[in-house]
DRENVOPA-501668 format. One record per residue (C-alpha): x, y, z; residue in one letter; residue number from 1. Coordinates in nm, 2 decimals, always signed. Layout:
<atoms>
> X | Y | Z | a | NUM $
...
</atoms>
This chain:
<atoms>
> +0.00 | +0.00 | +0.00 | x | 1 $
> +0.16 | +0.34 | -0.12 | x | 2 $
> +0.22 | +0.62 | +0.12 | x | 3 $
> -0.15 | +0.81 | +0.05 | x | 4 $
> -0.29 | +0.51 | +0.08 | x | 5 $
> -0.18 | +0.47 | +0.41 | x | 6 $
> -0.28 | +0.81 | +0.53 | x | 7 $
> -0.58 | +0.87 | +0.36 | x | 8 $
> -0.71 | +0.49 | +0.52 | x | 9 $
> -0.59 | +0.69 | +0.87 | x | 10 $
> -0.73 | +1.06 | +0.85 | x | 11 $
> -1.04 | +0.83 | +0.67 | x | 12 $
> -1.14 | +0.69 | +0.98 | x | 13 $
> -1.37 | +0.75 | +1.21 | x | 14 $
> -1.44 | +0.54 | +1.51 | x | 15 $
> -1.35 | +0.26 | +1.30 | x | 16 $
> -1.59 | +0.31 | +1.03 | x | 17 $
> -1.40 | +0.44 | +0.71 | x | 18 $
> -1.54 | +0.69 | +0.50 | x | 19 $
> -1.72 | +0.63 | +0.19 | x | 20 $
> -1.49 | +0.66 | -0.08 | x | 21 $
> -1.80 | +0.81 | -0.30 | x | 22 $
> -2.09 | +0.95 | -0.14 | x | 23 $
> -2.40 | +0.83 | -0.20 | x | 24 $
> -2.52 | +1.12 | -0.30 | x | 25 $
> -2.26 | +1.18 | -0.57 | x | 26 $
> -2.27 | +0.84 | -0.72 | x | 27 $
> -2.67 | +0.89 | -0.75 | x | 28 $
> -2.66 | +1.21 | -0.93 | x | 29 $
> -2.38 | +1.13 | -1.16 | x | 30 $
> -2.59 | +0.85 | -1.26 | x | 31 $
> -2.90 | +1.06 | -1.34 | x | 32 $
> -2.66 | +1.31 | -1.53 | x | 33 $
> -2.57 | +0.98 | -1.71 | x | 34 $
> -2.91 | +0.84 | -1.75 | x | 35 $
> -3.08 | +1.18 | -1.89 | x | 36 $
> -2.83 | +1.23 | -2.14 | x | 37 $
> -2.90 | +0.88 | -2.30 | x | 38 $
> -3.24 | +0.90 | -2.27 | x | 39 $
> -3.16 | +1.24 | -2.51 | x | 40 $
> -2.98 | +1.09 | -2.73 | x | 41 $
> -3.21 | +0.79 | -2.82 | x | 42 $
> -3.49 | +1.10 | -2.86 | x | 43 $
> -3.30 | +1.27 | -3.03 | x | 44 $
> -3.16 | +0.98 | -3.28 | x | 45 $
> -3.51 | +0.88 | -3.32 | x | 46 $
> -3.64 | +1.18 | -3.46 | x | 47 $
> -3.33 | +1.20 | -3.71 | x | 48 $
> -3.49 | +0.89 | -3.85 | x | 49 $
> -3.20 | +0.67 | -3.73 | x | 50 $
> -3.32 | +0.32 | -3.67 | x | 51 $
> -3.20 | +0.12 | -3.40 | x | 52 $
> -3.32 | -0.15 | -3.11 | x | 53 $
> -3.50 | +0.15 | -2.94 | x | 54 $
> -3.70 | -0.09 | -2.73 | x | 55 $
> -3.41 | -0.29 | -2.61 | x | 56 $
> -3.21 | +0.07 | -2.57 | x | 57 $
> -3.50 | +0.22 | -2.34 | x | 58 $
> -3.52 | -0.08 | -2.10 | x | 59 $
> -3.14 | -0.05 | -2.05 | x | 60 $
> -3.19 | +0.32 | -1.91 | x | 61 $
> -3.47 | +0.21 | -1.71 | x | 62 $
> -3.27 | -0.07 | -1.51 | x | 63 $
> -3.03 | +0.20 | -1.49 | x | 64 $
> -3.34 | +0.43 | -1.33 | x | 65 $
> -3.44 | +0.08 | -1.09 | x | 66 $
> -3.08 | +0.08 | -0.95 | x | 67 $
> -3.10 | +0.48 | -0.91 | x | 68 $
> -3.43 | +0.46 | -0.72 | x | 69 $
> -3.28 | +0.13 | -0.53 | x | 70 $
> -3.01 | +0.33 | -0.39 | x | 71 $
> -3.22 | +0.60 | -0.30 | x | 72 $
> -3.43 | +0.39 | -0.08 | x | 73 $
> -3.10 | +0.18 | +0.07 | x | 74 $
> -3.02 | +0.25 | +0.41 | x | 75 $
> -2.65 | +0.07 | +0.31 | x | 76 $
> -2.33 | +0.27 | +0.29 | x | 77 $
> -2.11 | +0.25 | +0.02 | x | 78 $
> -1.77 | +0.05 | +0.06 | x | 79 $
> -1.47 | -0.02 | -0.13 | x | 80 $
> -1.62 | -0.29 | -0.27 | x | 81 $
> -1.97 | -0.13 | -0.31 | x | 82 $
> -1.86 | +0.14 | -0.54 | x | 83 $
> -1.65 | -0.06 | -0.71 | x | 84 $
> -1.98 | -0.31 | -0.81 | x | 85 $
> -2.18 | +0.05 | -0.89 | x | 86 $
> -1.89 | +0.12 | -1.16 | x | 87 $
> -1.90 | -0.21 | -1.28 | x | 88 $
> -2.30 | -0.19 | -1.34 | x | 89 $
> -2.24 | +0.18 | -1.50 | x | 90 $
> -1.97 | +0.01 | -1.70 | x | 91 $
> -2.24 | -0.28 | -1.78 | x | 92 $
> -2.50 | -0.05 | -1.86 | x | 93 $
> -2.33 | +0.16 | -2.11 | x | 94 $
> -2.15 | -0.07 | -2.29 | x | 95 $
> -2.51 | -0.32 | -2.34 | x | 96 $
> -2.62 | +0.04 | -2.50 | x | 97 $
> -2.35 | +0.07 | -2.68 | x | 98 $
> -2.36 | -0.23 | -2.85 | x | 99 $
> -2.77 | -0.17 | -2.91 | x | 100 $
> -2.64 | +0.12 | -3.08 | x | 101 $
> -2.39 | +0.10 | -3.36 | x | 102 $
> -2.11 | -0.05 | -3.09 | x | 103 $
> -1.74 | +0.11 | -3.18 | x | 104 $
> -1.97 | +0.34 | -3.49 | x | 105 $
> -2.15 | +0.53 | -3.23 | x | 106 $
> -1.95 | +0.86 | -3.12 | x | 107 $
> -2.08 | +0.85 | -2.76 | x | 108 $
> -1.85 | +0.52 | -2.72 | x | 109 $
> -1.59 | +0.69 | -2.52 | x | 110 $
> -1.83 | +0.73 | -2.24 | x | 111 $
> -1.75 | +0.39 | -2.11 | x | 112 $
> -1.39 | +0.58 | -1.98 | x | 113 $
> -1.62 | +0.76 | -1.72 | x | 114 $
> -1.69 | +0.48 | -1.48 | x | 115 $
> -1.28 | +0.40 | -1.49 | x | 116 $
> -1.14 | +0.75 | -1.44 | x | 117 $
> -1.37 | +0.78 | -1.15 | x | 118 $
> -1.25 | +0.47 | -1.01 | x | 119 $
> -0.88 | +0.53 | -1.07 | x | 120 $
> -0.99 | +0.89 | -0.84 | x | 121 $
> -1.20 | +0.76 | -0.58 | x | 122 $
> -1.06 | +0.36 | -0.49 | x | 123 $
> -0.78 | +0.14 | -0.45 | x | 124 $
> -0.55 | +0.07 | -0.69 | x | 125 $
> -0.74 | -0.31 | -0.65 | x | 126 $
> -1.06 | -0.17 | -0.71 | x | 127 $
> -0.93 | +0.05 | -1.02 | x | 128 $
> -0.73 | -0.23 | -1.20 | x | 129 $
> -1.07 | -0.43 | -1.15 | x | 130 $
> -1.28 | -0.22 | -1.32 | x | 131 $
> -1.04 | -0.09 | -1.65 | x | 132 $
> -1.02 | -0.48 | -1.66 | x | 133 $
> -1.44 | -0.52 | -1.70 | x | 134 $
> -1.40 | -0.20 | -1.91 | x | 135 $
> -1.19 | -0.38 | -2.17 | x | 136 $
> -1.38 | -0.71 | -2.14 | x | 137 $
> -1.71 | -0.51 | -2.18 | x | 138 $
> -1.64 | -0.26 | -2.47 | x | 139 $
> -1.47 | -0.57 | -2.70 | x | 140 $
> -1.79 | -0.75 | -2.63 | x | 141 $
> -2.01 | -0.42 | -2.71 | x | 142 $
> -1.80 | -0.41 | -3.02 | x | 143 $
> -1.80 | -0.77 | -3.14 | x | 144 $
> -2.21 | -0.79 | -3.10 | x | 145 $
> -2.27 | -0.46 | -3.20 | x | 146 $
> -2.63 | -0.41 | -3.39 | x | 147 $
> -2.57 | -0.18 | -3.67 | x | 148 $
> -2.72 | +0.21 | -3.71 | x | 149 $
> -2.95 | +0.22 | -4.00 | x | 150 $
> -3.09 | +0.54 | -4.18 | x | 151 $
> -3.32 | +0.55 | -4.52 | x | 152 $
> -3.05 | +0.79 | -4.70 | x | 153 $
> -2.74 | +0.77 | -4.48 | x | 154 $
> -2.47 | +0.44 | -4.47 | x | 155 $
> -2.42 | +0.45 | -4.10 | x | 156 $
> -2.14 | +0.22 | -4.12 | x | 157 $
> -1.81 | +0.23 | -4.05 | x | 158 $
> -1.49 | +0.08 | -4.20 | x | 159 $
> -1.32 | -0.21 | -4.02 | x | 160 $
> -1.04 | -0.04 | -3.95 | x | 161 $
> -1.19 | +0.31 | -3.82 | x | 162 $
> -1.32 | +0.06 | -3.59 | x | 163 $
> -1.03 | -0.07 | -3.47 | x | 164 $
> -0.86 | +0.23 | -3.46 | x | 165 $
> -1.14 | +0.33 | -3.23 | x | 166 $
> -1.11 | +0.02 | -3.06 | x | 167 $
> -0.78 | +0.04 | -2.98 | x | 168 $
> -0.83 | +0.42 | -2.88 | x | 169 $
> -1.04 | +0.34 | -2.63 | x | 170 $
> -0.79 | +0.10 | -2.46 | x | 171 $
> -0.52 | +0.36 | -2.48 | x | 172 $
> -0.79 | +0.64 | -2.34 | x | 173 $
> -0.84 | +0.33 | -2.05 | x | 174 $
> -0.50 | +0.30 | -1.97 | x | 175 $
> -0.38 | +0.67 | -1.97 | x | 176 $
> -0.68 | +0.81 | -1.80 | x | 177 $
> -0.73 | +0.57 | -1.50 | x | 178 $
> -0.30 | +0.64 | -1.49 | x | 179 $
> -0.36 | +1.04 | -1.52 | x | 180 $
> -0.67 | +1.05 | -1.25 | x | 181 $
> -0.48 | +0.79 | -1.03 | x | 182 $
> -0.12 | +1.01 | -1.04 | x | 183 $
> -0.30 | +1.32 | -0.96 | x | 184 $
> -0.55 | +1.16 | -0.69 | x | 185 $
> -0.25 | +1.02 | -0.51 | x | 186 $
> -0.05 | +1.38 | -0.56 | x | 187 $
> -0.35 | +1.53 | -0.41 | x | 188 $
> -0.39 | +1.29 | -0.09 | x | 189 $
> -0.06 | +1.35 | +0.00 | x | 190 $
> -0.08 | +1.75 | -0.03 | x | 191 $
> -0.40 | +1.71 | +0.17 | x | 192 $
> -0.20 | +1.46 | +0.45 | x | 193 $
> +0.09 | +1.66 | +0.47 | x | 194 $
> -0.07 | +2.01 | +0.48 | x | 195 $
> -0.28 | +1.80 | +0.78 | x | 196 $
> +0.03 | +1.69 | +0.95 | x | 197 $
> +0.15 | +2.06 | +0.92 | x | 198 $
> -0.12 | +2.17 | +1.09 | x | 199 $
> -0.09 | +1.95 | +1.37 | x | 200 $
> +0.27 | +2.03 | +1.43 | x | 201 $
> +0.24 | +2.42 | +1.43 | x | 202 $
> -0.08 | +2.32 | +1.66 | x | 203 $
> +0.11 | +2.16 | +1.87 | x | 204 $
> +0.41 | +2.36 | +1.91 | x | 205 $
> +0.15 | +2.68 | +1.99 | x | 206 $
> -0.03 | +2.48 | +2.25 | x | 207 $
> +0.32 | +2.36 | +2.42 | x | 208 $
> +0.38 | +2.78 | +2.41 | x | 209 $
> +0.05 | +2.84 | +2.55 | x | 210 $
> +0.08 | +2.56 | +2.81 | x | 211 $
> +0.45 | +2.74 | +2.91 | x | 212 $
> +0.24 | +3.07 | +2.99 | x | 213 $
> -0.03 | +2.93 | +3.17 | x | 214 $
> +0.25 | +2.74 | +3.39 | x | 215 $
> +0.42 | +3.07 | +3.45 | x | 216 $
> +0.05 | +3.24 | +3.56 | x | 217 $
> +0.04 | +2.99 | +3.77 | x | 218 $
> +0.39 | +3.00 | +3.92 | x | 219 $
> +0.31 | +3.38 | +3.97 | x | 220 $
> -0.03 | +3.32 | +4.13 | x | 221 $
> +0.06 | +3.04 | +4.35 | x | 222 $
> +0.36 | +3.25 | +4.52 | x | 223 $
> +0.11 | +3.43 | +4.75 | x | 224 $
> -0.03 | +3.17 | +4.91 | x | 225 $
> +0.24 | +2.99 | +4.97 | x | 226 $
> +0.44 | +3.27 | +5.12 | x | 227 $
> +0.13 | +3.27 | +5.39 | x | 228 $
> +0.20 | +2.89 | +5.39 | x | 229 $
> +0.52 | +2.92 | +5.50 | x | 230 $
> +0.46 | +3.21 | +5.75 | x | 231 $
> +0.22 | +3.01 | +5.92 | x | 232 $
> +0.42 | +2.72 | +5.91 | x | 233 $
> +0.74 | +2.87 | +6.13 | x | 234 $
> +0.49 | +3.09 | +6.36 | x | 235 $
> +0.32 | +2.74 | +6.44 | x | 236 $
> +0.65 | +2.62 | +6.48 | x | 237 $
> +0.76 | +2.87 | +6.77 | x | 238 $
> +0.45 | +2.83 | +6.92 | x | 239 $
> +0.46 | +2.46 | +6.90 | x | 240 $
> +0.81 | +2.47 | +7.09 | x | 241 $
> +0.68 | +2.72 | +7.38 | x | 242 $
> +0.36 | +2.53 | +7.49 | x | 243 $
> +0.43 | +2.19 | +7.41 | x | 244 $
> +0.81 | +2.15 | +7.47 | x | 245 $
> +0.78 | +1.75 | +7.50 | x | 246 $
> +0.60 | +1.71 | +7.17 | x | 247 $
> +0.93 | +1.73 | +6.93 | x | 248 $
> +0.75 | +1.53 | +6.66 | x | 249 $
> +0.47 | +1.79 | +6.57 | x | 250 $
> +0.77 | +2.06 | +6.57 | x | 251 $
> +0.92 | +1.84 | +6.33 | x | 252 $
> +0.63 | +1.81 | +6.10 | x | 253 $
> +0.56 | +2.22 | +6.12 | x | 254 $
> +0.95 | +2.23 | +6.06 | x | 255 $
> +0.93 | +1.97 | +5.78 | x | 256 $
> +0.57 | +2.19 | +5.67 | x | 257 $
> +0.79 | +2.48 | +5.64 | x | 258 $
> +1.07 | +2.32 | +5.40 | x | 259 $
> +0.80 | +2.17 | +5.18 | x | 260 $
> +0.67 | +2.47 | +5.12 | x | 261 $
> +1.01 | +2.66 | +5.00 | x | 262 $
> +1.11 | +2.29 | +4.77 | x | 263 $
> +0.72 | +2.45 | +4.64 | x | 264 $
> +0.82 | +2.77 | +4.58 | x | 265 $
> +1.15 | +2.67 | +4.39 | x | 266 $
> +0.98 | +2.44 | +4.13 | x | 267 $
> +0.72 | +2.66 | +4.08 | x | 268 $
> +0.97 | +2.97 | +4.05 | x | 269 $
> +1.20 | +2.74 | +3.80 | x | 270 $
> +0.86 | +2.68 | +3.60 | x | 271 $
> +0.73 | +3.00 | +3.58 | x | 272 $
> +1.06 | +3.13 | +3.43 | x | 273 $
> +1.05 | +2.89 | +3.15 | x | 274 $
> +0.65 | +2.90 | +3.11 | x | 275 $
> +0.71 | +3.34 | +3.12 | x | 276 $
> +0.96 | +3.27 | +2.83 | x | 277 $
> +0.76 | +3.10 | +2.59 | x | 278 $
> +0.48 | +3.34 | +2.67 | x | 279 $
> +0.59 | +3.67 | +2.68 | x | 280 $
> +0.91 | +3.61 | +2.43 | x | 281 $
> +0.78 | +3.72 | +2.09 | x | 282 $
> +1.11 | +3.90 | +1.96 | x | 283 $
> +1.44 | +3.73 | +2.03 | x | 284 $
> +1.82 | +3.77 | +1.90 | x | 285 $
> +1.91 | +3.58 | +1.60 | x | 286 $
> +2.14 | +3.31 | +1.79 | x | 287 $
> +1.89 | +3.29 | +2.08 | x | 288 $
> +1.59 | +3.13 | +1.77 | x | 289 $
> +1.90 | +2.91 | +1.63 | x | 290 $
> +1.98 | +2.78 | +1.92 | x | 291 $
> +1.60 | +2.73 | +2.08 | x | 292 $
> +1.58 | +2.55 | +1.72 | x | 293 $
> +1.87 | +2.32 | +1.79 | x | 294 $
> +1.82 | +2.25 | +2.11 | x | 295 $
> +1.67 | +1.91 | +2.13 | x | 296 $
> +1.96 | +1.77 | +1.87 | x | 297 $
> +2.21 | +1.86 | +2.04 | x | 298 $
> +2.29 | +1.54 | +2.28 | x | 299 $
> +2.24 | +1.33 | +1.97 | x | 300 $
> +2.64 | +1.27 | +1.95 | x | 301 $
> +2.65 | +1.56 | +1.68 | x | 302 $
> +2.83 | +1.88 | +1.67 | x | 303 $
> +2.61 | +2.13 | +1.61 | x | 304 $
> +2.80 | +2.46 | +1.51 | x | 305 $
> +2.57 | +2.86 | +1.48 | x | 306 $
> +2.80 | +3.09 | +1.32 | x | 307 $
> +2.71 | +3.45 | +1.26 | x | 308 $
> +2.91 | +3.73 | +1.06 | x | 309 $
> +2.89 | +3.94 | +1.29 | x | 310 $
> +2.76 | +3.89 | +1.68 | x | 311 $
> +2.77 | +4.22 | +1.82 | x | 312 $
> +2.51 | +4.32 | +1.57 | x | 313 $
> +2.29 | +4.01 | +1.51 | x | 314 $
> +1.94 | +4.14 | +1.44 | x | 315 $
> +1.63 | +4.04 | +1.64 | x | 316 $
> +1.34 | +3.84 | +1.48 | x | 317 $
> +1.03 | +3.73 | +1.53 | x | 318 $
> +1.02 | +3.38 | +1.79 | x | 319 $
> +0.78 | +3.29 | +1.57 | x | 320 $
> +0.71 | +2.93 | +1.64 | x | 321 $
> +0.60 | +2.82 | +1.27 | x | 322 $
> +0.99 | +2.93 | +1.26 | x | 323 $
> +1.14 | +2.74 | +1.58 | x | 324 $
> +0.97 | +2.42 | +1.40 | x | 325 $
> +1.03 | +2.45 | +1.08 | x | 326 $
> +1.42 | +2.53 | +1.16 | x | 327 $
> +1.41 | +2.24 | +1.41 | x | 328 $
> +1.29 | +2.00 | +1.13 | x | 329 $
> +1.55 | +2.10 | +0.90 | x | 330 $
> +1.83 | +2.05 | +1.19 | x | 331 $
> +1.70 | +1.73 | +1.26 | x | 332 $
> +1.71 | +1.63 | +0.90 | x | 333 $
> +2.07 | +1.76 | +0.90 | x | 334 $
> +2.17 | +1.56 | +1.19 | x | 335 $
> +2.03 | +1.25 | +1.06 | x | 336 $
> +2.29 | +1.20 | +0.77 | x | 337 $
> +2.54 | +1.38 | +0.97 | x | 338 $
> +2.88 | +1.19 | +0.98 | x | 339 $
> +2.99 | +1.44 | +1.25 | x | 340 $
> +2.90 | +1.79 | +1.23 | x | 341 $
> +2.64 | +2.00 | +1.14 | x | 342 $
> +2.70 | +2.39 | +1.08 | x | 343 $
> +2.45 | +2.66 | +1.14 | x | 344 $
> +2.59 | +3.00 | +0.90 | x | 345 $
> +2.37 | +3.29 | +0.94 | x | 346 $
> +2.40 | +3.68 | +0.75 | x | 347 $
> +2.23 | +3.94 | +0.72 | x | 348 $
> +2.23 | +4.27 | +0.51 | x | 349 $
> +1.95 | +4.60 | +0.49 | x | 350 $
> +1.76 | +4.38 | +0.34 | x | 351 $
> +1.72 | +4.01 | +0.40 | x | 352 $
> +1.90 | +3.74 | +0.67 | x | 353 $
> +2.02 | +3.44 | +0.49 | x | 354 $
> +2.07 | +3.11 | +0.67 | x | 355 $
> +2.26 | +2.77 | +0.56 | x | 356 $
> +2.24 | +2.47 | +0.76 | x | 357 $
> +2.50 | +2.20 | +0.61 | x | 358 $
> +2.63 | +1.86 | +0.73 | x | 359 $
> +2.91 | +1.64 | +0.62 | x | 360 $
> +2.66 | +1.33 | +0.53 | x | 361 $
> +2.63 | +1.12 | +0.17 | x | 362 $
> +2.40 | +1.45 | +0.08 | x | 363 $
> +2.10 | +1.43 | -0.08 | x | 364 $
> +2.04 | +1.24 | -0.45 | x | 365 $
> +2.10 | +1.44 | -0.73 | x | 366 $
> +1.78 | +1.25 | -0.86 | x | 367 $
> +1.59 | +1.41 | -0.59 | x | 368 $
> +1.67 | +1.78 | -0.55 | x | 369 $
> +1.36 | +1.89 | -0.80 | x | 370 $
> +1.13 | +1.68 | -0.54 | x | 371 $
> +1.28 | +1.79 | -0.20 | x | 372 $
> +0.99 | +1.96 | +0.01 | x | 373 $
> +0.72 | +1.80 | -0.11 | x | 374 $
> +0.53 | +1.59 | +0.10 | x | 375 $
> +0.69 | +1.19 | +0.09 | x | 376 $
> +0.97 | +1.18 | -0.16 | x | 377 $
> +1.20 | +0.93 | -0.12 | x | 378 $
> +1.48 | +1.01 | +0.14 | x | 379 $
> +1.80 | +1.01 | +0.17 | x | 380 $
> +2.02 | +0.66 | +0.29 | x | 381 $
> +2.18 | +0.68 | +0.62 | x | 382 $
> +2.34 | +0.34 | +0.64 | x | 383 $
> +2.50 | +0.54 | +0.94 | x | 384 $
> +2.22 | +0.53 | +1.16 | x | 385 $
> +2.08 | +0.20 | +1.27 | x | 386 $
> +1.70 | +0.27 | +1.30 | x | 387 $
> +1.64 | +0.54 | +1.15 | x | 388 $
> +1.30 | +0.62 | +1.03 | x | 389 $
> +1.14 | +0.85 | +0.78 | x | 390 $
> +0.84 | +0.94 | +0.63 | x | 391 $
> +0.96 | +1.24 | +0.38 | x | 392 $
> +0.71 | +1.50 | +0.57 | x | 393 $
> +0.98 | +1.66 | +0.74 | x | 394 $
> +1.12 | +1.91 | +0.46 | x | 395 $
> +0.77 | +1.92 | +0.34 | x | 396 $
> +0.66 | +2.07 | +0.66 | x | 397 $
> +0.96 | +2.25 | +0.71 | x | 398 $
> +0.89 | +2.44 | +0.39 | x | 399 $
> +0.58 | +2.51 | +0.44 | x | 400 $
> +0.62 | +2.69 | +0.76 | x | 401 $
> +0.91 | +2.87 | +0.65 | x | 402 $
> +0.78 | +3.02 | +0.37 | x | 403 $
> +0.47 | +3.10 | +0.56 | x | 404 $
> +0.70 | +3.35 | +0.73 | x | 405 $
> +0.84 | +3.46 | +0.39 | x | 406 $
> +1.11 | +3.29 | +0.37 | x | 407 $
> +1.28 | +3.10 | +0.06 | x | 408 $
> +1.41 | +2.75 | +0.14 | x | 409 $
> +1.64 | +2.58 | -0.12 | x | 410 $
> +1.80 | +2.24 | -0.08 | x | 411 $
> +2.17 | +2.16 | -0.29 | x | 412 $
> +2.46 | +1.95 | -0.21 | x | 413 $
> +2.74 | +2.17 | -0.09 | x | 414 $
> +3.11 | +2.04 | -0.17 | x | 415 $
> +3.06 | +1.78 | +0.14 | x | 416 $
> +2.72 | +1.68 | +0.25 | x | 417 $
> +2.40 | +1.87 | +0.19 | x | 418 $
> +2.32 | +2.23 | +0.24 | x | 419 $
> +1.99 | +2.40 | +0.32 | x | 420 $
> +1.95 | +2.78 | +0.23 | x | 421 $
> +1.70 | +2.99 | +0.37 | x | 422 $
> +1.67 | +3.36 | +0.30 | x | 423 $
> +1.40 | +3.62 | +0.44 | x | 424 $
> +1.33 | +3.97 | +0.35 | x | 425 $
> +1.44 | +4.16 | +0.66 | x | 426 $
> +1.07 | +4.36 | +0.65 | x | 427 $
> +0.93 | +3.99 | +0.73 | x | 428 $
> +1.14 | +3.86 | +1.00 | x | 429 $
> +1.26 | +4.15 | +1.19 | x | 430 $
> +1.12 | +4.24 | +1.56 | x | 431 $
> +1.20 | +4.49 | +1.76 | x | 432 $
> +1.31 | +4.40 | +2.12 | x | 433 $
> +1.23 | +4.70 | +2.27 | x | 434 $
> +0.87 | +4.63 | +2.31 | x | 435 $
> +0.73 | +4.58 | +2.60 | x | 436 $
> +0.63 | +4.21 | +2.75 | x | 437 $
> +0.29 | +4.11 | +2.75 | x | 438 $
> +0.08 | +4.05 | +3.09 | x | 439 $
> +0.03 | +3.64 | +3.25 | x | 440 $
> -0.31 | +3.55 | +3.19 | x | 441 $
> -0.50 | +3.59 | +3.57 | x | 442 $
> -0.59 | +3.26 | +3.69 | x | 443 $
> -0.91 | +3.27 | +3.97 | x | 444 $
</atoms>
């Protein structure tokens, strides 16, 4: 099962049901679309003066009608399988009124592509090899036991071998457009997956923020009362010692009350200063975002090097945390295929801050540089790292929240390893860090 496959069975799924793969709904009215416009074409034949089965042709549509109002009434959802047996009958259908009707002669032959195109877009790759196989089976037969068109003035015939070249057009049509519909359906699952599992990840890194400043409101709340805690706690102390000098042990619980309180006070005090970071830190210096970025890499047994042209007079961006992530992904990528080292290179000018982040690894396949940052192209080999596992969203994600931000992310092999460049107009990324922090949220 490919990639999209796999996803779209996942996102698909609810409380282990999965979702139709056509709705009713659709499959119903595309069927009446299909069922009026043969019922206007044998009216409209008929008055031409074209003879033909017309009898025969008109009790085709109308089992096509009984299955239409069948569905209707059916309480049944429609499976894999269920859709599947619905193209099939379509298929059925137009090829029997095909062959009523001047088989591979009649122009409205190509319409037996429909039901197989809409397989190759809605089912499994099963499903849609099952149903361009009854299309083939069904449209030789159609041609084979064809009944000829007949008019008074006009030969309605056609030549053997415009038939076959329509024959054998129709199996080309078969093949290429249940390949085109399936390529782009695919293409467009994994868009949809990966643009989904983007979502999640910026989600979740904003929560993880948001949790950080509700921790620090806390922290800042909670100080009060356990200031009063610990007043209490010695004054009952003292007093504990004066009237009831033989009871030691209840001095030693309002003395053991008292040092539970401050072990309090310092966790809460080291959590509120990371939860009023992630709150209240919007604007942060260049090296400060690198290194937040890099952070959880760097006890991975790689080197992780951020060099800047000029540190005195780094610039301050944006702590953007679309940024932090998609920075983080692309250091994690680097220090997956890392032999050794990984380098951070930032500069800057009036006008944009560029960024490189290289690694001394195999680099990536020359093959593959026109597909990096989409979602699930095939990754790079680390035969270095036992493992390792990767489902190509990374980059894709990356990207995407990177240029979000304006930024321009291109991947090359430098002379060793691969190199990552990302460049933003300064107007996008720069912050000013003279503003002033943002108020806790008050917690009652």
């Amino acid at each position: 099962m490919s990639h999209s496959e796999e996803f779209t069975l996942a996102f698909n799924t609810n409380q282990g049901r999965p979702a139709e793969p056509i709705r009713r709904r659709t499959l119903i009215l595309l069927r009446w679309v299909a069922l009026g416009g043969q019922l206007a074409a044998i009216i409209v034949a008929s008055l031409a003066g074209i003879e033909f089965a017309r009898g025969p042709a008109l009790l085709v549509v109308g089992m096509g009608a009984a299955v239409n109002l069948w569905m209707i009434m059916s309480p049944l959802r429609v499976t894999q399988s269920g859709a599947t047996w619905q193209l099939v009958f379509d298929l059925a259908q137009i090829s029997l009124l095909i062959g009523l009707t001047g088989g591979l002669s009649n122009p409205f032959a190509l319409l037996v592509l429909a039901p197989v195109t809409i397989a190759a877009t809605a089912l499994r790759r099963r499903q849609t090899i099952l149903v361009g196989i009854a299309t083939v089976v069904m449209i030789s037969i159609a041609a084979w036991l064809a009944l000829p068109l007949k008019h008074e003035t006009l030969d309605l015939s056609m030549p053997p071998i415009l038939q076959f070249g329509h024959f054998i057009a129709i199996l080309i049509g078969v093949v290429f457009f249940a390949f085109y519909a399936r390529r782009v359906s695919e293409e467009f699952a994994m868009t949809a997956n990966a643009l989904f599992a983007t979502r999640t990840a910026l989600a979740r890194e904003q929560k993880l923020q948001h949790l950080g400043g509700i921790v620090a409101a806390t922290a800042h709340e909670m100080g009060t009362p356990l200031a009063t805690i610990k007043l209490i706690a010695s004054e009952l102390k003292d007093e504990l010692e004066e009237a009831l000098p033989d009871r030691i042990d209840l001095t030693e619980d309002a003395a053991t009350l008292a040092l539970s309180v401050d072990r309090c006070r310092e966790i809460m005090r080291s959590m509120g200063q990371a939860g009023k970071d992630d709150l209240t830190l919007h604007a942060a210096p260049l090296r400060t975002v690198l290194e937040e970025a890099a952070a959880p890499h760097a006890e991975r047994g790689t080197r992780i090097t951020i060099t800047l042209s000029d540190e005195s007079g780094a610039p301050t961006i944006h702590r953007d945390p679309g940024v932090v992530h998609g920075l983080r992904n692309i250091i994690q990528n680097a220090v997956d295929f890392a032999e050794s080292k990984v380098i951070i290179t930032a500069e800057w000018s009036e006008r944009q801050i560029d960024l490189t982040i290289s690694d001394d690894g195999p680099g990536f396949p020359t093959y593959m540089l026109g597909r990096l940052g989409d979602p699930f192209p095939v990754g790079r080999r680390n035969d270095g790292r036992a493992g390792y596992e990767g489902m190509g969203l990374g980059l894709f994600i990356a990207r995407t929240l990177l240029e979000s931000s304006g930024a321009q992310v291109t991947y090359a092999n430098g002379p060793v390893g691969a190199r990552v460049s990302i460049s933003w107009p300064i107007s996008r990324i720069n912050a000013s860090d003279r503003i002033a922090l943002s108020e806790n949220p008050q917690i009652n």
